[in-house]
C-alpha positions in Angstrom: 0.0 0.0 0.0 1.5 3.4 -1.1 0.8 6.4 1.8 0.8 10.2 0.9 0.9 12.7 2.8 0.5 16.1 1.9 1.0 19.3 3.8 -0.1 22.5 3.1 1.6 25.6 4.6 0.0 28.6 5.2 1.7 31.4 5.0 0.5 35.1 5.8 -0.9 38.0 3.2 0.9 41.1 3.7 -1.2 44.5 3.1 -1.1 47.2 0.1 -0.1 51.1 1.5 -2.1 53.2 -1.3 -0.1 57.0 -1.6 -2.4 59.1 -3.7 0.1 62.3 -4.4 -1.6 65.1 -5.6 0.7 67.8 -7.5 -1.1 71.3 -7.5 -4.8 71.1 -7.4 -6.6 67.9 -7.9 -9.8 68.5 -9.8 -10.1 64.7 -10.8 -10.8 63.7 -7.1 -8.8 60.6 -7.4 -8.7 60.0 -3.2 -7.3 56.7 -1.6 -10.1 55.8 0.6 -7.8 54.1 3.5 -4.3 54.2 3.9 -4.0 50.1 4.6 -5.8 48.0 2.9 -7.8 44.6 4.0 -6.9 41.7 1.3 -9.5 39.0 0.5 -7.8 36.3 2.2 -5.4 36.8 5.1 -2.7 33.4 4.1 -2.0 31.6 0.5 -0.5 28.4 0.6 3.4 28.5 0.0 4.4 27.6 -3.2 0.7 28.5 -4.6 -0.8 31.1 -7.3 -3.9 32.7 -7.4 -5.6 36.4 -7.2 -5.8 38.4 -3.7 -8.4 41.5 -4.4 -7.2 44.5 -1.7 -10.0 46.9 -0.7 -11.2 49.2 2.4 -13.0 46.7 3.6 -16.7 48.1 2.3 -15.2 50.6 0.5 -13.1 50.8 -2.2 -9.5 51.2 -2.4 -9.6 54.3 -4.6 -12.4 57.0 -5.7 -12.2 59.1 -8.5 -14.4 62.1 -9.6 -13.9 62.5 -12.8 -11.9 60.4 -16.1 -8.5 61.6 -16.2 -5.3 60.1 -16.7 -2.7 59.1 -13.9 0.6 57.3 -13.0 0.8 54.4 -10.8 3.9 53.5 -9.2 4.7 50.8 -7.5 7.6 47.8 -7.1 5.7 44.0 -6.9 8.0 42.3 -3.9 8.9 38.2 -4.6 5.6 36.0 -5.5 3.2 38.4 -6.6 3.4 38.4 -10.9 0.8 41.2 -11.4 -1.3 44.3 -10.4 -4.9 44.7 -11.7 -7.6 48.0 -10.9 -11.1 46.8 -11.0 -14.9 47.9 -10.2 -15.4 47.8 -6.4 -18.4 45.8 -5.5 -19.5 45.0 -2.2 -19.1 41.9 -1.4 -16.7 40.8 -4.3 -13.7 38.7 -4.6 -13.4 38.4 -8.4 -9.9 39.3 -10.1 -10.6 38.1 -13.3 -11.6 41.5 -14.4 -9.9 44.6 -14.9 -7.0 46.4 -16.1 -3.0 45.6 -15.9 -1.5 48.3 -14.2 2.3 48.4 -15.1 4.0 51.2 -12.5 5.6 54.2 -14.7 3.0 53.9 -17.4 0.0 56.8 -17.4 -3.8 55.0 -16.8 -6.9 56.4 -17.4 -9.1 56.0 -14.7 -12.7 56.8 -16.0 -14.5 58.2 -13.4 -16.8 58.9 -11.4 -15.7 55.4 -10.1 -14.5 53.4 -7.3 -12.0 51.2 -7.8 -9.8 48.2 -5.8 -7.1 46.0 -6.5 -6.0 42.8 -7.4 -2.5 41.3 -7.0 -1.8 37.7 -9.4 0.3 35.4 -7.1 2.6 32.5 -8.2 5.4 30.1 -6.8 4.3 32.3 -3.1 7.5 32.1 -1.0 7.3 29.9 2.0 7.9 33.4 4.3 4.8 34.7 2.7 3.5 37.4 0.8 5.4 40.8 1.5 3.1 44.4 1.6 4.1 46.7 -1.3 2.8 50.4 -1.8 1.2 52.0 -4.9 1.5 55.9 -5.4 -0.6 57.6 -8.1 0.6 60.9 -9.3 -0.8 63.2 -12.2 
């Protein structure tokens, strides 16, 4: 008789810091709604992939008034493969929609909107999944 065992190791989530710089006056209204935000799940299994979506909780990561075109920056730490902005919807855990952000690169943000995250995950180290930051400027 052949035995298997198999072990899965939790490991913990760490949390998104949202900057949004404003240069001069900021008639868009883009506004990070929390300075911390809560991801969907609070461990991934080490070595796994997947999709974490990072909100305020209710709320949504990001508001803006109006369209207008931004810059996100931000530096993905070891594990996570990808950043997406989608809809904020109470309640919602799906990352299969939405838009790549690549830091540097100028987004338009069509507004008014609220908008959260999601981070694409793969091979997650065995420490876990580090906290990164994401700054939008004009």
């Amino acid at each position: 008789m052949i035995g298997m065992l198999i072990v899965l190791v939790a490991v913990p989530v760490g949390a998104i810091t949202v900057l949004a710089k404003q240069h001069g006056r900021n008639d868009s209204g883009l506004v990070s709604n929390c300075l911390t935000l809560r991801s969907s799940q609070a461990t991934v299994a080490a070595g796994g992939s997947g999709a974490i979506l990072f909100s305020c909780g209710s709320n949504a990561a990001l508001t803006v008034g109006k369209s207008d075109e931004f810059r996100p920056i931000f530096t993905l730490p070891t594990g996570y493969v990808g950043l997406k902005i989608v809809n904020h919807a109470l309640g919602a855990s799906d990352c299969n929609h939405g838009s790549t952000l690549v830091s540097g690169k100028p987004f338009d943000l069509n507004g008014p909107g609220n908008f959260d995250y999601c981070a694409a995950y793969a091979n997650a180290p065995s420490i876990g999944l580090a906290s990164f930051k994401v700054a939008w400027s004009k």
